[in-house]
C-alpha positions in Angstrom: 36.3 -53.9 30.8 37.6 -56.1 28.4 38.5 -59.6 29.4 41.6 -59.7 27.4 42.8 -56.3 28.7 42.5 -57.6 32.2 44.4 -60.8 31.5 47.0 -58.9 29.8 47.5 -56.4 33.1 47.4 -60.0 35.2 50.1 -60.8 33.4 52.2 -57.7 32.9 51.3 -57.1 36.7 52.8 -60.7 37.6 55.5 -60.4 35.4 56.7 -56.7 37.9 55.7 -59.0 40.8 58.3 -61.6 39.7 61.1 -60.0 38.3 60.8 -58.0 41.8 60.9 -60.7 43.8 63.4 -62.6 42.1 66.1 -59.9 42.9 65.2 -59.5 46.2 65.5 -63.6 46.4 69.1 -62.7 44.8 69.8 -60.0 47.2 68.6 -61.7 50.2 70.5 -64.7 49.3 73.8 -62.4 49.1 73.4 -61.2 52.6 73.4 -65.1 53.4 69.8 -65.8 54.1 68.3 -69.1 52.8 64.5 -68.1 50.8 62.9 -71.0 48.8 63.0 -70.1 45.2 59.6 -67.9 44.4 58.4 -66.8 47.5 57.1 -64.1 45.8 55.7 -63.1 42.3 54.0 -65.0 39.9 54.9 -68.5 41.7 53.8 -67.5 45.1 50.7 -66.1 43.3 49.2 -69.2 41.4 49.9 -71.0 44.9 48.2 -69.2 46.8 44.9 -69.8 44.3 45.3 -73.0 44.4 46.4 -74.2 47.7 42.6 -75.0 48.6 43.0 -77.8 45.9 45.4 -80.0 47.5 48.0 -80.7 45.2 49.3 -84.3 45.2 53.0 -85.0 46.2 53.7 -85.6 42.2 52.2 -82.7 41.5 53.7 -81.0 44.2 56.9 -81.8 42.4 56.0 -81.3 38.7 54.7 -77.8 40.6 58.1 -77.5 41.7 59.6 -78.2 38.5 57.6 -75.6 36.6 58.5 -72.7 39.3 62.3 -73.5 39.0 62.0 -73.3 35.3 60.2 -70.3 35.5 62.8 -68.6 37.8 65.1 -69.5 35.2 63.8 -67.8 32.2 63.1 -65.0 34.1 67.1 -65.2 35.4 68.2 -64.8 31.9 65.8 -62.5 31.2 67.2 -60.1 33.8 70.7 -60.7 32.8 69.7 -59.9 29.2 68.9 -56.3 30.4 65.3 -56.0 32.2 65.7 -54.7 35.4 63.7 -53.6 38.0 63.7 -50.0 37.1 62.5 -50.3 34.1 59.7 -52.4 35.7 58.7 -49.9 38.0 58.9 -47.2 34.9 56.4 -49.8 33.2 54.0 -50.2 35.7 53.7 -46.4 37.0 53.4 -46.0 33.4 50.6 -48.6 32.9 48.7 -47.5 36.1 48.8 -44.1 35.4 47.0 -44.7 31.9 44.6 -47.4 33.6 43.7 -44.2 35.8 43.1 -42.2 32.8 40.7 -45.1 30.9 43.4 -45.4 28.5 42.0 -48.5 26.2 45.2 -51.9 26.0 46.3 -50.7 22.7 47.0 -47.1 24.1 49.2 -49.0 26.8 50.8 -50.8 24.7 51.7 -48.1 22.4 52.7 -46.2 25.3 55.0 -48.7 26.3 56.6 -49.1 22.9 57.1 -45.5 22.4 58.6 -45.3 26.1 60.9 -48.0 25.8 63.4 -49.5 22.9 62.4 -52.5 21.3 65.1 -54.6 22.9 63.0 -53.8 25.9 60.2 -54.0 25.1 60.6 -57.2 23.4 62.1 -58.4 27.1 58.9 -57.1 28.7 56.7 -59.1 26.6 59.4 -62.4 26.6 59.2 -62.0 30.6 54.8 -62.2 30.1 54.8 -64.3 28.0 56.9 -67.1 30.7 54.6 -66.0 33.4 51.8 -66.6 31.4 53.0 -70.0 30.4 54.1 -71.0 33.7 50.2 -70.2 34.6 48.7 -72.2 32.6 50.9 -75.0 33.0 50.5 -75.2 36.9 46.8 -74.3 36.7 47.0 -77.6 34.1 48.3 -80.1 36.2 44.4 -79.2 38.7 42.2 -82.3 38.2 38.3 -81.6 37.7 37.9 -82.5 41.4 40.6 -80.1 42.7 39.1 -77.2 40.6 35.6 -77.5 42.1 36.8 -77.2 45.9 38.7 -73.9 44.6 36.6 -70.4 44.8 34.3 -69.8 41.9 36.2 -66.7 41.3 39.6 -68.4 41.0 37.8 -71.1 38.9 37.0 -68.5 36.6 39.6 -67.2 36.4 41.6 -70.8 35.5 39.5 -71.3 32.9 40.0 -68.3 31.0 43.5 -68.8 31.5 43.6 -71.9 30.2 41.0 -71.1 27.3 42.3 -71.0 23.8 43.0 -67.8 22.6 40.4 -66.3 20.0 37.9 -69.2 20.1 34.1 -68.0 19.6 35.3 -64.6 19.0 35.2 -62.3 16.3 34.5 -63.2 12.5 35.5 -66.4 11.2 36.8 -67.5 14.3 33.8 -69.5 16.1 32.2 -72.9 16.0 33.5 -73.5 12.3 31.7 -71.7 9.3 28.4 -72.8 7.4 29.2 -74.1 3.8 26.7 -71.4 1.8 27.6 -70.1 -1.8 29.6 -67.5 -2.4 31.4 -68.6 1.3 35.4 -68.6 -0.4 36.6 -69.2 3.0 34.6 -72.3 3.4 35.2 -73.5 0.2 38.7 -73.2 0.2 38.9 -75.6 3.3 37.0 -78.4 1.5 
């Protein structure tokens, strides 16, 4: 499978898993009982891969800072009309084609074509937070933390934190070899 596909379903996936939780945080807080902001979802999730690391107490707090913001975002993105049904719609929709092999653009297209554009543009705002948030907690892991984390989780860190695009396709690698008849070369110098 495609690495990008997978870290696109990571991120639609943890962007279900925090939307979700952040209502039931809402609804649990209603009935009266105290949660800590997160205990689910995307912010419970990048926790959880890197507890082995040992955050220090500052970034413990800038850790903090990052979830609350997170929590935020994803706040107004709810009031602005993504709820949880149309989450669950989304991913029964997205696992259904996963079972079928469908390829990420057929998702996608499927998504668009399911949902309005005011949706779907929510849908992608609400990925696009989660997958900032990621890479700014996975960013505040010194060298030192990230080796006593699980190779796998390393892996995955990295890719998450790896610029998107670099090495891959035309044009798009280590820079480009100055040859005649190269117009995109030559237009750089």
């Amino acid at each position: 499978m495609n690495k990008a596909f997978i870290a696109a379903l990571a991120c639609a996936l943890g962007c279900c898993l925090s939307l979700t939780s952040a209502s039931a945080d809402d609804a649990t807080a209603a009935k009266g009982k105290k949660t800590k902001a997160g205990q689910r979802g995307t912010v419970q999730m990048v926790m959880n891969k890197i507890k082995a690391a040992e955050l220090t107490a500052e970034q413990q707090a800038k850790y903090d800072q990052l979830a609350e913001g997170l929590k935020k975002e994803l706040a107004t993105i709810r009031a602005a009309g993504l709820t949880n049904e149309i989450n669950k719609q989304r991913t029964q929709l997205t696992a259904k084609l996963r079972k079928e092999n469908a390829s990420r653009k057929e998702i996608l297209a499927a998504v668009s074509e399911t949902f309005s554009d005011d949706v779907v543009a929510l849908i992608n705002k609400a990925t696009k937070a989660n997958a900032d948030f990621r890479k700014a907690a996975y960013g505040l892991l010194t060298e030192e933390q990230l080796a006593k984390l699980p190779e796998e989780t390393q892996k995955q860190i990295s890719t998450a934190l790896k610029p998107k695009n670099q090495g891959k396709g035309k044009n798009k690698g280590n820079g480009q070899k100055k040859r005649k008849g190269n117009k995109k070369a030559e237009a750089a110098n």
